[in-house]
MMTF fields as JSON, N, C-alpha, C and O atoms, coordinates in Angstrom:
{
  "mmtfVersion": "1.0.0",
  "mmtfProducer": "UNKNOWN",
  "numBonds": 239,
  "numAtoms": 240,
  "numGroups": 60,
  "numChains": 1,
  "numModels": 1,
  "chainsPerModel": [1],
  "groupsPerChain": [60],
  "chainIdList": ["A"],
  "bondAtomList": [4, 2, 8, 6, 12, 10, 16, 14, 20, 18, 24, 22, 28, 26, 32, 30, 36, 34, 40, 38, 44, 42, 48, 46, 52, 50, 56, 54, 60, 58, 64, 62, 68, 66, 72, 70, 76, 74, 80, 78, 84, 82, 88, 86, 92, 90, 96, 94, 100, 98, 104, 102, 108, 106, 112, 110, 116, 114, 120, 118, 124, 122, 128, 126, 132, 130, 136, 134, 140, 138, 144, 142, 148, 146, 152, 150, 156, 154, 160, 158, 164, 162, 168, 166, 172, 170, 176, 174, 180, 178, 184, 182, 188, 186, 192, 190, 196, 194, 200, 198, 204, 202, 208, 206, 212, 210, 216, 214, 220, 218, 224, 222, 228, 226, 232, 230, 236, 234],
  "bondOrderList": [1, 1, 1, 1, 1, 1, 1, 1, 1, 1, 1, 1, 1, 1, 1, 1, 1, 1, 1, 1, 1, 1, 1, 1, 1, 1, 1, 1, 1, 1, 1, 1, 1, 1, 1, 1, 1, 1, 1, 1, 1, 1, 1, 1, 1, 1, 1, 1, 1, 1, 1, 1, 1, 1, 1, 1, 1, 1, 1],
  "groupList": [{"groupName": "UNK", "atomNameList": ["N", "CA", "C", "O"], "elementList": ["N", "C", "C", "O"], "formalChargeList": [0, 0, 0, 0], "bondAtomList": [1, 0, 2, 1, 3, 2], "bondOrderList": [1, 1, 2], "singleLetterCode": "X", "chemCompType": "L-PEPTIDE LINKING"}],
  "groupTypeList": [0, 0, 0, 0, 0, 0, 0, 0, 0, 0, 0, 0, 0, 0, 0, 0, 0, 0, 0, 0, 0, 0, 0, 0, 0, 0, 0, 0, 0, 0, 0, 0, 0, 0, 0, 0, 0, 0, 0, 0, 0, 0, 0, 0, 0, 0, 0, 0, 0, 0, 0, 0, 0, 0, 0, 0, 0, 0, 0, 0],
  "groupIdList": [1, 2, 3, 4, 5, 6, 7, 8, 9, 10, 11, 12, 13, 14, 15, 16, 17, 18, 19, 20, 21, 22, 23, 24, 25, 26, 27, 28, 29, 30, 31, 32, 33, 34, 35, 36, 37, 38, 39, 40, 41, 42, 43, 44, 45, 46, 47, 48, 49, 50, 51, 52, 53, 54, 55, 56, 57, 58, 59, 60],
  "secStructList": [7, 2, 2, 2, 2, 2, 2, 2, 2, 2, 2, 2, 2, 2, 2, 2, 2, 2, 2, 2, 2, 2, 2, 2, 2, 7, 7, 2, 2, 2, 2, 2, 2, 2, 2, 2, 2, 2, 2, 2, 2, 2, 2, 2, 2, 2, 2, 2, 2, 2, 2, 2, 2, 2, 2, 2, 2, 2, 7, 7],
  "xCoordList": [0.81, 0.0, 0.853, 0.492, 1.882, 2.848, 3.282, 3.409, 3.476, 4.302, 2.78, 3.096, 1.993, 0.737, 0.744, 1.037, 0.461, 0.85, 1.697, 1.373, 2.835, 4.382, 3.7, 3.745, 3.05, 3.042, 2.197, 2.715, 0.919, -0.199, 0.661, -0.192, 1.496, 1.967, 3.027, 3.216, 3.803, 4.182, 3.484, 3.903, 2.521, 1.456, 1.184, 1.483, 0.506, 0.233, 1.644, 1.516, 2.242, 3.732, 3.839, 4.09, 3.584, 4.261, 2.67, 2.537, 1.796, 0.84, 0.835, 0.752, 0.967, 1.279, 2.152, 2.102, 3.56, 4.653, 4.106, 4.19, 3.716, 3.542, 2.52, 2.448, 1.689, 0.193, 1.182, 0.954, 1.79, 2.583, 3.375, 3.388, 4.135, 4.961, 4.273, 4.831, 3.268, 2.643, 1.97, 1.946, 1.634, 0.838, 2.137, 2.019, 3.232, 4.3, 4.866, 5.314, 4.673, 5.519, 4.578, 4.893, 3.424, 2.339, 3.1, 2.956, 3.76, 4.276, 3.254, 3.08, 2.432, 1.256, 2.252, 1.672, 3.893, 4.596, 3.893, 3.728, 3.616, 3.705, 2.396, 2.265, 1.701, -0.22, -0.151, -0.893, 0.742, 0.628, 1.354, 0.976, 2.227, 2.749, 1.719, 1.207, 1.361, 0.082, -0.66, -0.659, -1.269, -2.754, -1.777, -2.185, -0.42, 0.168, 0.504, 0.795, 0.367, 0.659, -0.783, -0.709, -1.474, -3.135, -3.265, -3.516, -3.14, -3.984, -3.12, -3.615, -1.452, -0.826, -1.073, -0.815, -1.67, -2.23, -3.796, -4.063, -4.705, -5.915, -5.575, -6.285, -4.853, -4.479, -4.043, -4.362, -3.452, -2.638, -3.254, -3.318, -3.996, -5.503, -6.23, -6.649, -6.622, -7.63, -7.517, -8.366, -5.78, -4.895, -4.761, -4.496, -4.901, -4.263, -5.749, -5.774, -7.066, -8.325, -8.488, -9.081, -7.941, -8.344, -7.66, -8.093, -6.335, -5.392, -5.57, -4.949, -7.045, -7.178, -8.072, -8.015, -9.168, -10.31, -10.295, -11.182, -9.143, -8.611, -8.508, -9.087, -7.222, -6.765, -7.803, -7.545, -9.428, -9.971, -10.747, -11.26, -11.169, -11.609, -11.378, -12.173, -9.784, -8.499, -8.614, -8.863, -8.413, -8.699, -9.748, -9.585, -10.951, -11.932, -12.075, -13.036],
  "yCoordList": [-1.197, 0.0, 1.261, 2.249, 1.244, 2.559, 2.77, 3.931, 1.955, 1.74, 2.435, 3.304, 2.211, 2.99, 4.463, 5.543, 4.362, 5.914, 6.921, 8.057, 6.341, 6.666, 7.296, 8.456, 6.161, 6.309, 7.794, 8.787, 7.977, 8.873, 10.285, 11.173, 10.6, 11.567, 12.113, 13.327, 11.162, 11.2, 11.624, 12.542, 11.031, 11.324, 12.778, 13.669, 12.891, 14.605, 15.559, 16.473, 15.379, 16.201, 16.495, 17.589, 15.236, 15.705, 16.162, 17.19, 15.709, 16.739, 18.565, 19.524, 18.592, 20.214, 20.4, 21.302, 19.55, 20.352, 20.511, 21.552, 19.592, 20.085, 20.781, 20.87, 21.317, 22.273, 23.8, 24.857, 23.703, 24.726, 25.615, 26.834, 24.305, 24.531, 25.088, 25.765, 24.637, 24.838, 26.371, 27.414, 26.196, 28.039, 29.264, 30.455, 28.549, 29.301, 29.762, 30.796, 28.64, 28.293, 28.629, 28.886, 28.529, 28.066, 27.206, 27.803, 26.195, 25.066, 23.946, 23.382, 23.813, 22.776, 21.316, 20.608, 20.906, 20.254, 19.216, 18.01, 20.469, 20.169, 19.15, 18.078, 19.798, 19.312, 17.912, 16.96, 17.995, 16.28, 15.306, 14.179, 15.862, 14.916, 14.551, 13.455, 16.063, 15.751, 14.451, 13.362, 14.689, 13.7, 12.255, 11.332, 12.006, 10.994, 10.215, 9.054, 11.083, 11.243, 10.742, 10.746, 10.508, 11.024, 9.921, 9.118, 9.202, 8.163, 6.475, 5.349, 7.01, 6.097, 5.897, 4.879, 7.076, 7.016, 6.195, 5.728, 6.301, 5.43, 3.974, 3.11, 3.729, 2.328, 1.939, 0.774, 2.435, 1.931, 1.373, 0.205, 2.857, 2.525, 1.567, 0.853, 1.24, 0.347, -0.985, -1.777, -1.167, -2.579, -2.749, -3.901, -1.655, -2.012, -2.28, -2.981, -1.562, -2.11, -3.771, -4.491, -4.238, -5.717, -6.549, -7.617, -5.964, -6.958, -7.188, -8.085, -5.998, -5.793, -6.622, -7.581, -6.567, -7.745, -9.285, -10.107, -9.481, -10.353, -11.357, -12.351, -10.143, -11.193, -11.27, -11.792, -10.652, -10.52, -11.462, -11.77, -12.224, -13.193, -14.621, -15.526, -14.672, -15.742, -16.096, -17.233, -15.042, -15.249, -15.227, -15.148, -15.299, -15.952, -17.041, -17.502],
  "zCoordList": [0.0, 0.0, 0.0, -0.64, 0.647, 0.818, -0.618, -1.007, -1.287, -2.633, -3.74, -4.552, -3.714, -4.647, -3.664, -4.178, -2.52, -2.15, -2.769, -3.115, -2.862, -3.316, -4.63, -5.039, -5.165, -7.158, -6.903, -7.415, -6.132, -6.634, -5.413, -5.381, -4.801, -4.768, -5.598, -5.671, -6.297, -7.525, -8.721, -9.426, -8.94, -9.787, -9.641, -10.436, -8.381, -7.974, -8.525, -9.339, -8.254, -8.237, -9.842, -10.348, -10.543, -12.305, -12.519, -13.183, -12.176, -13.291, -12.796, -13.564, -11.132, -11.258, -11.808, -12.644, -11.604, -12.329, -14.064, -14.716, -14.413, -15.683, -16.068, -17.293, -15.48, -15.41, -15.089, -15.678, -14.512, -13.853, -15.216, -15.386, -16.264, -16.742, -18.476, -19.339, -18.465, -19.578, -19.102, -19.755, -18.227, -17.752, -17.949, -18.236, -17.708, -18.125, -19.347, -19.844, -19.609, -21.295, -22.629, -23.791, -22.034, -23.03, -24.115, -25.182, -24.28, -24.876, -24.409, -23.329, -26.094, -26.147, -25.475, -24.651, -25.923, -25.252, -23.95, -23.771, -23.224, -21.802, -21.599, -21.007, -22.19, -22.504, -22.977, -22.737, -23.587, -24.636, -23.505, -23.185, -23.108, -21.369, -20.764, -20.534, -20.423, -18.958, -19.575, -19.001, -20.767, -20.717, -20.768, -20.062, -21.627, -21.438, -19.803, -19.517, -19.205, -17.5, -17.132, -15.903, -17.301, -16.941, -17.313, -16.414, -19.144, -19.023, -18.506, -18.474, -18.103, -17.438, -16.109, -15.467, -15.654, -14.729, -14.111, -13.004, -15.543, -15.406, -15.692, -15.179, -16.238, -16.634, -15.493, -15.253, -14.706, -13.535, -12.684, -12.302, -12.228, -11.249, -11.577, -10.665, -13.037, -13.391, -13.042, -12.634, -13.368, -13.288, -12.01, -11.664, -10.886, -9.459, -8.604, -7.592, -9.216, -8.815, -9.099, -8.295, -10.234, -10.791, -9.98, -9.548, -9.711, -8.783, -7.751, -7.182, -6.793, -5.358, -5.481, -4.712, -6.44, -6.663, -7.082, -6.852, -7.718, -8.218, -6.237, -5.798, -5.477, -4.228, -3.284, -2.2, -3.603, -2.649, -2.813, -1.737, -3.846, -4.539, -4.583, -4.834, -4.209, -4.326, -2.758, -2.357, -1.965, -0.427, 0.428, 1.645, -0.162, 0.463, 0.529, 1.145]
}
């Protein structure tokens, strides 16, 4: 659990930094990260929901 913590304050950290950096830059750049950031981010979640359901399933 500490280790998915880790990931989604991580997570938090690069999308301001890069929300931050594009408000600066206005470099579309930054934009094409974020959503790349974003949907590695839903995949993750999606995959780490299946794996929680998966052992909750296995250990009953």
């Amino acid at each position: 659990m500490i280790v998915l913590r880790l990931l989604v304050v991580a997570l938090l950290i690069a999308v301001a930094a890069l929300g931050l950096a594009w408000l600066f830059t206005a470099d579309r750049k930054y934009l094409r990260t974020l959503g790349r950031v974003l949907r590695f981010a839903v995949v993750f979640a999606f995959a780490a929901a299946v794996l929680l359901v998966l052992e909750r399933l296995v250990l009953r």
